[in-house]
N, C-alpha and C positions, 0 to 999 in steps of 0.2 A: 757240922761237916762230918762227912762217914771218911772210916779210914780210906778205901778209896778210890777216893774224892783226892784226899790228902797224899797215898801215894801216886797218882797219876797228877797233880802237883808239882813233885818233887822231880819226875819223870821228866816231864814238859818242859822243866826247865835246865834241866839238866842237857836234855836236846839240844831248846834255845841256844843256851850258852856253847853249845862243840859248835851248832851250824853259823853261829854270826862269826865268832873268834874263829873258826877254822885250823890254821895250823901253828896259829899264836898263842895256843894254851897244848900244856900238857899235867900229866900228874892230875885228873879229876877227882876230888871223895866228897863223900856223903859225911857229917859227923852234930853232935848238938843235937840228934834229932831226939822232937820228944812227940809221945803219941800219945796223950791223956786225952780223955774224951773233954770238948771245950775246950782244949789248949792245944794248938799245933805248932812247932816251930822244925826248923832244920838251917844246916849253913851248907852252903858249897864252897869247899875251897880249891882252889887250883894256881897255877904260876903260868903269868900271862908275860909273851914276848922273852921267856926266861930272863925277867926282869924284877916282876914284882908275886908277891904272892897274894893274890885276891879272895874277897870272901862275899858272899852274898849269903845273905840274912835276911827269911822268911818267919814272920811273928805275929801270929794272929792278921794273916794278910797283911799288913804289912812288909814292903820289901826296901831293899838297899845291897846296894856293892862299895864296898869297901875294900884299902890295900893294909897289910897287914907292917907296921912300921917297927915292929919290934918287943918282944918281952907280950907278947898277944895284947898288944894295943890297936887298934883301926883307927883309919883316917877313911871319912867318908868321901864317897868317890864326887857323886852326887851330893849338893846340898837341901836334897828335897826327900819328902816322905812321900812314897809311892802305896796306893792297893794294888794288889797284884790282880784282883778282879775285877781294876777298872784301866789295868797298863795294858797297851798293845807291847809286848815283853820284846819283841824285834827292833822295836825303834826303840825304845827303854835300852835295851844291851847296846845296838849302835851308837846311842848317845857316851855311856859307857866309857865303848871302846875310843870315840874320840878326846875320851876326857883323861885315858889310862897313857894317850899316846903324845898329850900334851906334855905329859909328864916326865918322856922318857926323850933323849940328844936325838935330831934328827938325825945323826951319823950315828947312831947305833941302830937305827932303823930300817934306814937306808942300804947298811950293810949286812941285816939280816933278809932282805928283799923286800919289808915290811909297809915301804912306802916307797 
């Protein structure tokens, strides 16, 4: 992979993630990134519904979202291992998002306009 490859990766999904969540996330960063030739990784993290604080985790193609439960431990959101060059990333975050909102009181939801 050429770097980029690697940074319009990082890009694309960074998108992804403002345009499905819309105005359920704030606080976006970049961090973890690493650029060795051979080895690409990076995390996105941000706080979704200002409820949870979420991470998504890019590793040698390999993807996943995870919520961050404390002391930097993750709980995977998903229980499946994605390629990111084989995910359509829109439906992959919509699933996501249904799985972030499962987690969260319908009456907090509801009160934020959210559902």
């Amino acid at each position: 992979m050429q770097l980029n490859d690697f940074n319009e990766i990082r890009s694309n999904v960074a998108n992804k993630i403002k345009t499905n969540f819309g105005n359920k996330i704030n606080y976006i960063e970049f961090y973890d990134i690493v650029e060795v030739e051979g080895y690409w990784s990076f995390k996105i993290g941000f706080y979704a519904y200002d409820y949870f604080f979420v991470v998504f985790n890019y590793e040698l193609d390999i993807i996943g979202f995870s919520i961050e439960i404390g002391n930097g431990k993750l709980l995977s959101i998903l229980n499946t291992h994605n390629c990111y060059s084989n995910t359509n990333m829109d439906s992959y975050i919509q699933n996501v998002i249904k799985s972030i909102e499962l987690r969260i009181p319908d009456k907090y939801l509801i009160s934020r306009g959210w559902k």
